[in-house]
GUVEXGU-254047 format. One line per 5 residues: number of its first residue (from 1); their letters; for each residue x, y, z of C-alpha. Coordinates in steps of 0.001 Angstrom, whole numbers. Layout:
<sites>
NUM = A = X:Y:Z | ...
</sites>
This chain:
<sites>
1 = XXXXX = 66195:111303:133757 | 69687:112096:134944 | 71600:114865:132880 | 73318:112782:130015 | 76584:112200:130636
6 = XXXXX = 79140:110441:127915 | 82924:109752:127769 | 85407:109681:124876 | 88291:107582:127155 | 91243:106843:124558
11 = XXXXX = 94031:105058:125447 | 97007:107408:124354 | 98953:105160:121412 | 99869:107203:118943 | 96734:108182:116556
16 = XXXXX = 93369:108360:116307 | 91764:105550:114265 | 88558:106449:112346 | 87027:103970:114659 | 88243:105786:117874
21 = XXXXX = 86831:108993:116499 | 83621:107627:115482 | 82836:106534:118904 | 83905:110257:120041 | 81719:111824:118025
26 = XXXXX = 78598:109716:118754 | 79490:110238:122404 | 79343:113862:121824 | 76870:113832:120030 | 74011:111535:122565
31 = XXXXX = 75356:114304:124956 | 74657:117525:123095 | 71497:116168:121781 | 70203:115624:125495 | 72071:118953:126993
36 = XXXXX = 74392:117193:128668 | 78117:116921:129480 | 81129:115313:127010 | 84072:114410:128843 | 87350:113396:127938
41 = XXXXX = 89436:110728:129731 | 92523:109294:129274 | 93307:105732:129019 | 97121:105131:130207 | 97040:102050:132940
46 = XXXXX = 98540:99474:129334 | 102172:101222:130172 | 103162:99034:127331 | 101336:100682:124450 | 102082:104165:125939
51 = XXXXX = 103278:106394:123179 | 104792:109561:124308 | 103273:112669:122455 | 100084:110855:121951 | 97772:112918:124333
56 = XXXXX = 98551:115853:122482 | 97392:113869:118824 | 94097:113175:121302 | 93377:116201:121892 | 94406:118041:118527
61 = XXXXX = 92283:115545:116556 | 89259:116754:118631 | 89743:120631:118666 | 90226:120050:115076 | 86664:118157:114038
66 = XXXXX = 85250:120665:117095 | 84071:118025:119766 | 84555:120241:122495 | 84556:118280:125911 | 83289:120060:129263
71 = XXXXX = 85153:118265:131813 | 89179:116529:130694 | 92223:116328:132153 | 93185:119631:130466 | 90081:121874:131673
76 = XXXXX = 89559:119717:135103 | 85797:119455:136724 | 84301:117955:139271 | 85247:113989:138902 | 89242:114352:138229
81 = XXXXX = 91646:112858:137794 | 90830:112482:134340 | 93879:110482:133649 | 93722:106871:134844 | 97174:106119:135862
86 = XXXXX = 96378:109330:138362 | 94100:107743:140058 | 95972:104443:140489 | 95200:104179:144426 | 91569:103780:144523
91 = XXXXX = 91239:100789:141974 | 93245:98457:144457 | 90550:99592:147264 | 87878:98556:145218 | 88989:95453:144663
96 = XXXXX = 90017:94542:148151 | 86352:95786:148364 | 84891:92982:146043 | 87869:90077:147725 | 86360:91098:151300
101 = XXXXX = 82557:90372:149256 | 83302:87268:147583 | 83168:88574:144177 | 87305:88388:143325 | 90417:86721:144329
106 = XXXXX = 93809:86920:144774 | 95450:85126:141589 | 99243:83641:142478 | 99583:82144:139234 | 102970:83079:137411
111 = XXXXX = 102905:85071:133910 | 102991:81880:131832 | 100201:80523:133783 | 98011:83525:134566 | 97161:83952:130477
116 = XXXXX = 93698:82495:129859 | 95310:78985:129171 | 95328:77353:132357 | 92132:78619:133162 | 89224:76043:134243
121 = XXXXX = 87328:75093:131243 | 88792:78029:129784 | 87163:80437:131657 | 87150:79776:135476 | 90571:80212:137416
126 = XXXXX = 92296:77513:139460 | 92833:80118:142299 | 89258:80789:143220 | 89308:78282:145343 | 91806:78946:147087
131 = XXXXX = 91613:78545:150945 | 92392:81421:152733 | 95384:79925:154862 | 97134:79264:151555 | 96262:82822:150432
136 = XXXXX = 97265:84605:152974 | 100685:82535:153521 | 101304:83187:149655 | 100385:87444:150656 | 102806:87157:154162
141 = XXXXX = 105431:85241:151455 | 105603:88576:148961 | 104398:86281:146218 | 103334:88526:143296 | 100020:88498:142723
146 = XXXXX = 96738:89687:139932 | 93224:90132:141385 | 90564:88401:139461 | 86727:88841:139580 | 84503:85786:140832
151 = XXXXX = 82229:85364:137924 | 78722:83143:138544 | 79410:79711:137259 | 76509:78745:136354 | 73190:80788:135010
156 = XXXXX = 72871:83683:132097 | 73699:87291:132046 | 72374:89296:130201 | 71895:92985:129474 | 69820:95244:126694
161 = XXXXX = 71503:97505:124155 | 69939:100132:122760 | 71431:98932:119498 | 71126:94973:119082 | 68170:95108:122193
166 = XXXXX = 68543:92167:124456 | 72255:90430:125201 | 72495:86814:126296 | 75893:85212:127563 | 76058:82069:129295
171 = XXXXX = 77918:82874:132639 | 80442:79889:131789 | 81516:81414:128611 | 82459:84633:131081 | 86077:84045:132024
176 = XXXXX = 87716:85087:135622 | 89154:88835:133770 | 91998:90154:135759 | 91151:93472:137704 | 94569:94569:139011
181 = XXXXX = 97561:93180:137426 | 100837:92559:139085 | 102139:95767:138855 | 99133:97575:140716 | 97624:99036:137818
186 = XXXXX = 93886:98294:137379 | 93190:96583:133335 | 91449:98705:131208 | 87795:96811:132007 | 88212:97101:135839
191 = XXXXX = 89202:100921:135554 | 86691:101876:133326 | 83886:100316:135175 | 84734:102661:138520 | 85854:105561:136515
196 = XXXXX = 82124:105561:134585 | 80757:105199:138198 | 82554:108085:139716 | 82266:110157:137184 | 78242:109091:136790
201 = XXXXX = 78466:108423:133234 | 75065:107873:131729 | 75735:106487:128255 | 78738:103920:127291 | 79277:103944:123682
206 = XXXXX = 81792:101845:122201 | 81955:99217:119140 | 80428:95571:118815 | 83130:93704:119662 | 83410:94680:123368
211 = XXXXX = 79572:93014:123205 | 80665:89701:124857 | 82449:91935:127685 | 79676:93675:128729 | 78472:90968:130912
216 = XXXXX = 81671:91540:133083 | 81392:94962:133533 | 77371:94394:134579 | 78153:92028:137200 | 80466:94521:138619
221 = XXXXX = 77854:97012:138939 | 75962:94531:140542 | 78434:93501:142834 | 79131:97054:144077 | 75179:97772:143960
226 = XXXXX = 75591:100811:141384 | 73136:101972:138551 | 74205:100367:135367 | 74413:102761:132390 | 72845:102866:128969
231 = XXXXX = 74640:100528:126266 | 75366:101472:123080 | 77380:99252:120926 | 78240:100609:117726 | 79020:98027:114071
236 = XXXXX = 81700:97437:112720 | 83557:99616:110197 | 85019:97374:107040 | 86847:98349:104485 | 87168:96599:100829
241 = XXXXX = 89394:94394:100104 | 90390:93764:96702 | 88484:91103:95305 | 85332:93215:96414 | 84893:91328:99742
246 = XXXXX = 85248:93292:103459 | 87028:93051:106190 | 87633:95224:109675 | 88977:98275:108655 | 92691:98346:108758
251 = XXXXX = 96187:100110:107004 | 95783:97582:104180 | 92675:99186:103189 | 94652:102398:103090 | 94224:105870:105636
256 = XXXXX = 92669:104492:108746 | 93708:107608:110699 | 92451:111151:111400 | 95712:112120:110786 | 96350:110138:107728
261 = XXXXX = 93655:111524:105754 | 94423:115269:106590 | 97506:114684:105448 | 95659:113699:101967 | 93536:116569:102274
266 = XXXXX = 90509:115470:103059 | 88984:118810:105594 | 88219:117645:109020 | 84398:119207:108686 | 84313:116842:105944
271 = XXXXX = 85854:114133:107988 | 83168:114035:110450 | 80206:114402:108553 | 81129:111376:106550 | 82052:109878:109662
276 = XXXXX = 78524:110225:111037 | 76767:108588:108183 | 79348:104966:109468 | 76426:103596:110908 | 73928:106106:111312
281 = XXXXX = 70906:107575:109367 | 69133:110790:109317 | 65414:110516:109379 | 65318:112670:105927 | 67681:111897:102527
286 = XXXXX = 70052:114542:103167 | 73941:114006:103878 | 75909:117324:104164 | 75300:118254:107707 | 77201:120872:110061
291 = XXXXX = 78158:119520:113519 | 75705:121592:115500 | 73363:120348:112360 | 74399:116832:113446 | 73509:117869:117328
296 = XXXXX = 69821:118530:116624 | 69702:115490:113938 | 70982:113028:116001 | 69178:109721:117247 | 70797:106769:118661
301 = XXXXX = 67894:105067:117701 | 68801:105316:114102 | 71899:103902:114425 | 72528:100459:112636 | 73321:96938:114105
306 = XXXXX = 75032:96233:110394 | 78551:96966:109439 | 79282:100125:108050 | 82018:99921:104780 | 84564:103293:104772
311 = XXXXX = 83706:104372:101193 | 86491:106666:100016 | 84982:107201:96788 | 81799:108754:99221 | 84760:110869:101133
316 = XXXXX = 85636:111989:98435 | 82297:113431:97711 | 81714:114921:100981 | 84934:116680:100819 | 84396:118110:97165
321 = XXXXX = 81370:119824:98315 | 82950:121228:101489 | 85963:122591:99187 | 83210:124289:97104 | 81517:125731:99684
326 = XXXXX = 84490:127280:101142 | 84829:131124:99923 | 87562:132139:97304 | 89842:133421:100791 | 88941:130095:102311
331 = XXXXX = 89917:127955:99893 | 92954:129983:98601 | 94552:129504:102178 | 93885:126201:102103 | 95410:125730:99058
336 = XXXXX = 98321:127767:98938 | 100989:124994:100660 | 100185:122572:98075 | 100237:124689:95011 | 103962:126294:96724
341 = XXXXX = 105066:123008:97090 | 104380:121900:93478 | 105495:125366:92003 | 107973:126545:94210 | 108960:130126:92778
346 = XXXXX = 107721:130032:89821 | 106202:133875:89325 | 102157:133013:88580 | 99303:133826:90199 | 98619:131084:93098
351 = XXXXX = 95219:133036:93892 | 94078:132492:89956 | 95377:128741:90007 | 93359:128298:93518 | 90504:129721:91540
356 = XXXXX = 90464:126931:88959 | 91259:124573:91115 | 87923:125042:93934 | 85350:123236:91829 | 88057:120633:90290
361 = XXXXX = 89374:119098:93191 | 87883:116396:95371 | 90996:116355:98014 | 93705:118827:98397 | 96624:116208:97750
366 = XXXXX = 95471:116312:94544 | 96585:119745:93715 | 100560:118870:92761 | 100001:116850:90294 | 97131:118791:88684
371 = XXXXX = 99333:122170:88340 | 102615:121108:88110 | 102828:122096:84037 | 102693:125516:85328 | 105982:125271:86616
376 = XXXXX = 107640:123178:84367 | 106513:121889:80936 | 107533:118512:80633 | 107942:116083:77715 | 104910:114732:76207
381 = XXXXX = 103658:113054:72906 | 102352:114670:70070 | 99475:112026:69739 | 97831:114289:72532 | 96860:116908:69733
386 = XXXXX = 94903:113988:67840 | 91300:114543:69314 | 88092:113419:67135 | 85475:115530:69786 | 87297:118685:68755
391 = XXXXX = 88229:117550:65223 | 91923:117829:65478 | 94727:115854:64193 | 98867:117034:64427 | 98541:119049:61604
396 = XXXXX = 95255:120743:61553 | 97029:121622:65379 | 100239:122310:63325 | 98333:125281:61551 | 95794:126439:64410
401 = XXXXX = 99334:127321:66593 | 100735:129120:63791 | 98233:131584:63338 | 97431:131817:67084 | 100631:132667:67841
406 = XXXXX = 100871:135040:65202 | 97888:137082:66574 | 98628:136337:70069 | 102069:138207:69335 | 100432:141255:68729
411 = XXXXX = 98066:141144:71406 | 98817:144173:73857 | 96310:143266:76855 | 96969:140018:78188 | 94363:139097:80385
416 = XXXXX = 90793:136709:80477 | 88352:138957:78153 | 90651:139636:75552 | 92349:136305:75047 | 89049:134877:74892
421 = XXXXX = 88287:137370:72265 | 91397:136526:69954 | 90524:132599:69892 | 86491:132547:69764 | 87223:135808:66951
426 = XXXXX = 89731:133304:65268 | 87952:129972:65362 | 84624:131806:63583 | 86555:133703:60946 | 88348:130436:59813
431 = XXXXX = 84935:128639:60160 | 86159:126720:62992 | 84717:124798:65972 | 86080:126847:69467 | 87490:123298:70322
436 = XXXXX = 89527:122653:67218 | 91225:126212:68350 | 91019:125230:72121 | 92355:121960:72241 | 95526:122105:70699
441 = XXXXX = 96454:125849:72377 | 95520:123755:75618 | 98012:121271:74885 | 100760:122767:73668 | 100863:125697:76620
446 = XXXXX = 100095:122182:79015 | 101093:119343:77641 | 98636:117455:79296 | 94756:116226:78290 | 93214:116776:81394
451 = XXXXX = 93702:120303:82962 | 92127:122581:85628 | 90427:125389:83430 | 90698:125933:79806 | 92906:127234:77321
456 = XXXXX = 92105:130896:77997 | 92595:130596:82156 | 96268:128612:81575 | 97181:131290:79106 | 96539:134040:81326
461 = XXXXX = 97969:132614:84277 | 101294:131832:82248 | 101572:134924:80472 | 102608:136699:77456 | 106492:134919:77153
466 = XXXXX = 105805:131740:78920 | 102537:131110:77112 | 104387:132172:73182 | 107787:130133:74340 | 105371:127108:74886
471 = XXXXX = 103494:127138:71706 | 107062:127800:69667 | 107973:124454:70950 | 104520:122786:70226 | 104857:124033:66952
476 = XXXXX = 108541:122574:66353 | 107686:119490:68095 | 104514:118589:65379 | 107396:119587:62573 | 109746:117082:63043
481 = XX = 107103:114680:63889 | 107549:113824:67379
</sites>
């Protein structure tokens, strides 16, 4: 077999959809599974959804989930250009190529007519039959012109995917696709057909719906006499709506983006391990997988003709057990901008927040809101200190914060060991469950029911002043009843 040869070829528009960067990573992955070469291409002949700045999103989305491509318009190799609207002069050759063959035509159709509309039978163009005194009196005129392929009007075509196996279209349902559009640039099927041939791409991966279109690119491999390559046609990705039914993925279903969900703290490692699992299965049960992991593990084979729903409750997952994986120095730097963002100035230890925070957190974004009491206590109710699990009401709390703060007064080393000391030593003097001491401490030094870490860590982290100012109030608070 050849060397395997795949191509991630994005049109630059702004982002990368998860889509878009599932198809890159499959791509990269047939190719590093089989040795061969990932290259990158860009995609710029639709002028009209060009979005300056975008190339750069392109390739900082894939140095960041480390799909490293050996041949791109940034690194060059043997087949550049590697950016379409660079190569704009040979497209028009290769059409002329398939005009001189009988296999397309000169369309003089204006823009209102030239849309599929006016199209014979919806699908066959009124041009092709053109004769060629009226063609080439319309060419000597200047008459502006597309170039359309000749497609077989009668007959099937079909093709086999390695995915859904054998394709069928009926070669009336194939409409006359433009090739070369008024403005000399080549449409984004014509290009990509001689681009995949000059660069001798192997493998085209890409997503169901460009199933019906493969027919058009096949019968211009056929009409040039090339090798056709290997098909892989990828399902759908949904997403769930809200009355439990799916749909195609899309912003309504929230972050559809690479860069939407770093920016909600998901890790990219995380990112594209989930990302792999959109339509694809490992031959064993297990799902956290490195991408050199993924490399070895990979089978086209295995990959599914059904849709695939984005789960963000199973992101979530993967990225909570890439966060704990991460070492303490890992995970602190990671950490750091969202716990200085929530805390500002505010004199406590980010490295001991970041350490009750690693095995707490599914998603970095989550951070703010979790810590923000240690910056400011805000106003909360009193029915917080009313818990039946640790057998507290306001004022069994009342008299627990009394006497803690009493003994915590006199305490002279504030740190972990002994604080943990003073309240466990406490709650079994008085004949006390550790939670009736706990939970109301917790609350009055947090003013919230859910925290990251306990009691003991928040009082540490707060210190002597901050952690005795907060109780004071606590204690006032379940006085006058609030």
């Amino acid at each position: 077999m050849d060397k395997v040869r795949t191509r991630f070829a994005p049109s630059p528009t702004g982002y990368m959809h998860i889509g878009n960067l599932r198809t890159a990573l499959y791509e990269y992955l047939i190719a590093k599974s089989h040795g061969g070469d990932f290259i990158l291409r860009i995609e710029d002949t639709d002028r009209s959804r060009y979005v300056e700045g975008a190339e750069e999103v392109i390739y900082n989305t894939l140095k960041a989930v480390g799909l490293k491509h050996d041949e791109g318009p940034d690194i060059g190799g043997n087949y550049g250009p590697y950016v379409q609207s660079e190569r704009k002069g040979g497209y028009l050759n290769y059409a002329k190529k398939l005009i001189e063959n009988g296999d397309a035509y000169y369309c003089f159709c204006d823009k209102s007519e030239s849309d599929e509309g006016h199209l014979k039978s919806g699908h066959k163009d009124v041009c092709r039959n053109l004769s060629e005194s009226e063609i080439n009196e319309n060419l000597k005129s200047g008459k502006p012109y597309v170039i359309r392929q000749k497609t077989p009007e009668n007959g099937m075509t079909k093709f086999e995917d390695l995915v859904f196996g054998e394709v069928k279209i009926d070669n009336k349902e194939i409409e006359d696709q433009i090739l070369i559009k008024s403005d000399g640039y080549p449409t984004y099927n014509f290009a990509n057909v001689i681009d995949d041939h000059e660069m001798h791409i192997t493998h085209v991966v890409r997503g169901c719906e460009y199933l019906s279109s493969t027919p058009k690119y096949n019968l211009l491999y056929e009409a040039f006499g090339w090798e056709k390559p290997t098909y892989i046609h990828l399902p759908l990705i949904m997403g769930q709506n809200d009355d439990g039914s799916v749909s195609k993925l899309s912003k309504r279903h929230g972050a559809v983006s690479f860069e939407d969900l770093t920016k909600m703290g998901y890790l990219p490692e995380a990112i594209i391990n989930y990302i792999a699992f959109l339509g694809w299965c490992p031959e064993s049960n297990r799902e956290i997988f490195t991408l050199k992991e993924l490399e070895n593990e990979f089978s086209p084979e295995r990959i599914s003709k059904s849709p695939a729903v984005f789960d963000y409750k199973k992101l979530d997952w993967f990225n909570s057990e890439y966060i704990k994986s991460k070492s303490a120095e890992e995970f602190f730097n990671l950490a750091k901008p969202y716990i200085r963002s929530a805390l500002g100035d505010v004199k406590v230890s980010a490295e001991k927040i970041a350490a009750l925070l690693q095995s707490r957190v599914s998603k970095l974004c989550e951070i703010p809101d979790l810590i923000d009491f240690f910056g400011e206590l805000t106003k909360y109710d009193t029915e917080l200190f009313v818990n039946k699990k640790s057998k507290t009401n306001k004022e069994i709390s009342e008299n627990v914060l009394e006497k803690i703060k009493t003994e915590l007064e006199t305490l002279e080393i504030w740190d972990y060991d002994s604080l943990h000391d003073l309240l466990i030593d406490y709650a079994k003097k008085n004949e006390l469950k550790n939670g009736t001491v706990m939970w109301p401490v917790r609350i009055a030094i947090s003013g919230k029911a859910m925290t990251p870490g306990g009691a003991i860590e928040i009082l540490e982290i707060l210190g002597k002043e901050e952690s005795l100012d907060r109780i004071e109030k606590a204690i006032n608070l379940l006085k006058e009843g609030i």
